[in-house]
C-alpha positions in Angstrom: 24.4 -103.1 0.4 24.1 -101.9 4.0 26.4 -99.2 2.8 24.7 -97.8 0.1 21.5 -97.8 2.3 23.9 -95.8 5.0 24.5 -93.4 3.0 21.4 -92.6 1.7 20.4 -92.1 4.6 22.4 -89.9 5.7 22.5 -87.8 2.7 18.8 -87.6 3.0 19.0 -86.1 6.6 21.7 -83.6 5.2 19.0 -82.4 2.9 16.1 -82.3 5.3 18.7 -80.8 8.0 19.5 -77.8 5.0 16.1 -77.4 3.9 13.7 -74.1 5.8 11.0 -76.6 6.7 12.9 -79.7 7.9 15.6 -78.5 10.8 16.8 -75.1 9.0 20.3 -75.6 9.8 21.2 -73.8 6.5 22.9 -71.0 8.0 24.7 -73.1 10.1 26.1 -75.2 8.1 27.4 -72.6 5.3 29.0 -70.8 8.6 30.8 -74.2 8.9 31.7 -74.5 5.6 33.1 -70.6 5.7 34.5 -71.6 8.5 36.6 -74.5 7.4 36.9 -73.8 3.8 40.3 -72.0 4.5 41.6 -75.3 6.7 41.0 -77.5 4.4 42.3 -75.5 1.5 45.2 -75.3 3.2 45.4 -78.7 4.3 44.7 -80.1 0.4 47.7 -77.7 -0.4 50.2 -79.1 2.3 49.4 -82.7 1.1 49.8 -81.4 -2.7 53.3 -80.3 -2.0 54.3 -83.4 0.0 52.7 -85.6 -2.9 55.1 -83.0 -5.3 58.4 -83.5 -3.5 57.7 -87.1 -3.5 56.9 -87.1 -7.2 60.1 -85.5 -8.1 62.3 -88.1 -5.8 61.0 -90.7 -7.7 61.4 -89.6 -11.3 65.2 -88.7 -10.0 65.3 -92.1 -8.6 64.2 -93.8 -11.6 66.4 -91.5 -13.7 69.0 -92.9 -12.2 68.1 -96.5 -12.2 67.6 -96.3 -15.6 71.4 -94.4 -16.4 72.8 -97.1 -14.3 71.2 -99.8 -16.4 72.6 -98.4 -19.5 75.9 -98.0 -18.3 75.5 -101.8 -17.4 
């Protein structure tokens, strides 16, 4: 519960912090989101590979385990 009521709150001061009349950080915060979107786009597509490579180890693993079983 305290959670939920954590985040609210916090969502709420990301809209007031946004909005012209509250704290007008608008600009600000699409700089930083300009400003990291090519970091974290290319931080999502280093984990994407490393969760590929992995993917493909285990479907040879398994291929395996399952050619072995037959042969047994």
């Amino acid at each position: 519960m305290v959670a939920i009521i954590v985040g609210i709150v916090l969502i709420a001061f990301t809209v007031f912090a946004a909005l012209p009349g509250g704290l007008a950080w608008g600009a600000e915060i699409i700089a930083f989101l300009k400003g990291c979107a090519p970091v974290l786009a290319a931080f999502v597509g280093l984990i994407s590979v490393f969760i590929g490579i992995a993917d493909l180890k285990d479907k040879n693993e398994a291929k395996k385990e399952e050619e072995a079983g037959k042969e047994g």
